[in-house]
C-alpha positions as CSV (number, residue, x, y, z in Angstrom):
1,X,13.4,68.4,31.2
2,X,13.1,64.4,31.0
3,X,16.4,62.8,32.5
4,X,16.9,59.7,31.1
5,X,19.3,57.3,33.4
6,X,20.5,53.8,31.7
7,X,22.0,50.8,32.9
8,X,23.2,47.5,32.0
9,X,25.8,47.8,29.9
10,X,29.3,46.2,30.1
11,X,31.6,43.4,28.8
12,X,29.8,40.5,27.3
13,X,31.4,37.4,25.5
14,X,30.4,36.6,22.1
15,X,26.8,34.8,22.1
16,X,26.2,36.1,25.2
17,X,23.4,38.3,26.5
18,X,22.6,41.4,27.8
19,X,19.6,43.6,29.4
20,X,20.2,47.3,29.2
21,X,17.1,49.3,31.0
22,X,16.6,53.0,31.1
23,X,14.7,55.0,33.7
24,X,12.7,58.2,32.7
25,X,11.8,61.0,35.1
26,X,10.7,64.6,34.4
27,X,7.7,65.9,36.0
28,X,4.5,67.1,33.9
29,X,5.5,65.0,30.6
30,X,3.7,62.7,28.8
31,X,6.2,60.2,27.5
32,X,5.7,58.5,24.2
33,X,8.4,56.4,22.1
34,X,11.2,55.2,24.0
35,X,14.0,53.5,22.1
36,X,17.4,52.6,22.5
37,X,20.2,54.0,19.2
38,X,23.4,52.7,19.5
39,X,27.4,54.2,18.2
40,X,30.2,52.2,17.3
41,X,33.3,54.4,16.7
42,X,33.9,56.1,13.6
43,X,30.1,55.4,12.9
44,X,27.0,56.9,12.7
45,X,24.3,56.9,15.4
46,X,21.7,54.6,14.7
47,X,18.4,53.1,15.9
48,X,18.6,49.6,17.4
49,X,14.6,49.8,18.9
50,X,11.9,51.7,19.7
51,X,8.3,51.1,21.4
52,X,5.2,53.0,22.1
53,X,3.5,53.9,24.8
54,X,1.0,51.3,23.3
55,X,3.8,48.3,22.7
56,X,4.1,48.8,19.2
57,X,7.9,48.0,18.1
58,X,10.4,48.6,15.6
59,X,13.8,47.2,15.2
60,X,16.5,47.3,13.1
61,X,17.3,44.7,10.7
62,X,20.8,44.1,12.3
63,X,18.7,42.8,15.5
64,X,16.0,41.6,14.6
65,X,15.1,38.2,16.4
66,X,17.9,38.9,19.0
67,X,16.5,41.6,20.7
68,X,13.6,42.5,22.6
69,X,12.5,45.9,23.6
70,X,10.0,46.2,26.5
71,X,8.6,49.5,28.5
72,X,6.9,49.2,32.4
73,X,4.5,52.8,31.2
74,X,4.0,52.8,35.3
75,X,7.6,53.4,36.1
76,X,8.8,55.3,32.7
77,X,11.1,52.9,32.3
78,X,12.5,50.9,28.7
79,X,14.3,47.7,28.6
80,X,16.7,46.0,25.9
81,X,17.3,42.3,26.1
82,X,19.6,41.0,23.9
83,X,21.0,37.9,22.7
84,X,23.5,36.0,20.7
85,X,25.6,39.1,20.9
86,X,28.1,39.7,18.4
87,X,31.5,41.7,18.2
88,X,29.9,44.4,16.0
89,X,27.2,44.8,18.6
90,X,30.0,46.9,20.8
91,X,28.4,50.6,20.7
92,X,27.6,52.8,23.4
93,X,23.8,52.6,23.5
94,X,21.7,55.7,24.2
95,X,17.9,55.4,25.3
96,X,16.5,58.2,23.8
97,X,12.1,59.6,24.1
98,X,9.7,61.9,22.8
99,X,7.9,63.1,25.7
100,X,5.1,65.7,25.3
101,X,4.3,69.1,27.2
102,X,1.3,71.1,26.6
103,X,1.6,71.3,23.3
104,X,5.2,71.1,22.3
105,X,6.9,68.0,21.7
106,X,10.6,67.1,23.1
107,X,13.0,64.6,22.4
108,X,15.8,63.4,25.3
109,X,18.7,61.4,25.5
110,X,20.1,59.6,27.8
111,X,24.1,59.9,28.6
112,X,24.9,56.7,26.9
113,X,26.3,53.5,28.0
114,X,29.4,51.2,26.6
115,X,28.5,47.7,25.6
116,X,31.4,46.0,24.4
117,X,31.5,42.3,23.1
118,X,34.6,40.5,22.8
119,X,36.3,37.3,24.1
């Protein structure tokens, strides 16, 4: 098992900013793409960011040039900045990996956290 531990969420004004991180840990796994998906009630689940183990990145069109996503590979840990925050960026945010055993391949989630924006 990969356990997946995030932080960093909260209550944030409008136009403010935010850095969620997520800590992997789970012994013998190689861990590729991290990413952070996010769920806003009565919506589905959908991908905010992901990165490689290499740095490449993806982002969704709803955050693109307000967020960053960054990964330390040392310490299995992703990171989420993100700015100019708006009202319909309240979700709870899940980091989520593909981590790889022998020769299976695994995907984790974390337990979520709540980021709400709103004045």
């Amino acid at each position: 098992q990969v356990q997946l531990v995030e932080s960093g969420g909260g209550l944030v004004q409008p136009g403010g900013s935010l850095r969620l991180s997520c800590a992997a840990s789970g012994s013998g796994f190689s861990i590729n793409v991290m990413g952070w998906y996010r769920q806003a009630p009565g919506k589905e689940r959908e991908l905010v960011a992901a990165i490689s183990s290499g740095g490449s990145t993806n982002y969704a069109d709803s955050v693109k040039g307000r967020a960053t996503i960054s990964r330390d590979n040392a310490k299995n840990t992703v990171y989420l900045q993100m700015n100019s925050l708006r009202p319909e960026d309240t979700a709870v945010y899940y980091c989520n990996c593909n981590a790889k055993k022998s020769f299976y391949e695994y995907i984790f989630w974390g337990q979520g956290t709540q980021v709400t924006v709103s004045s």
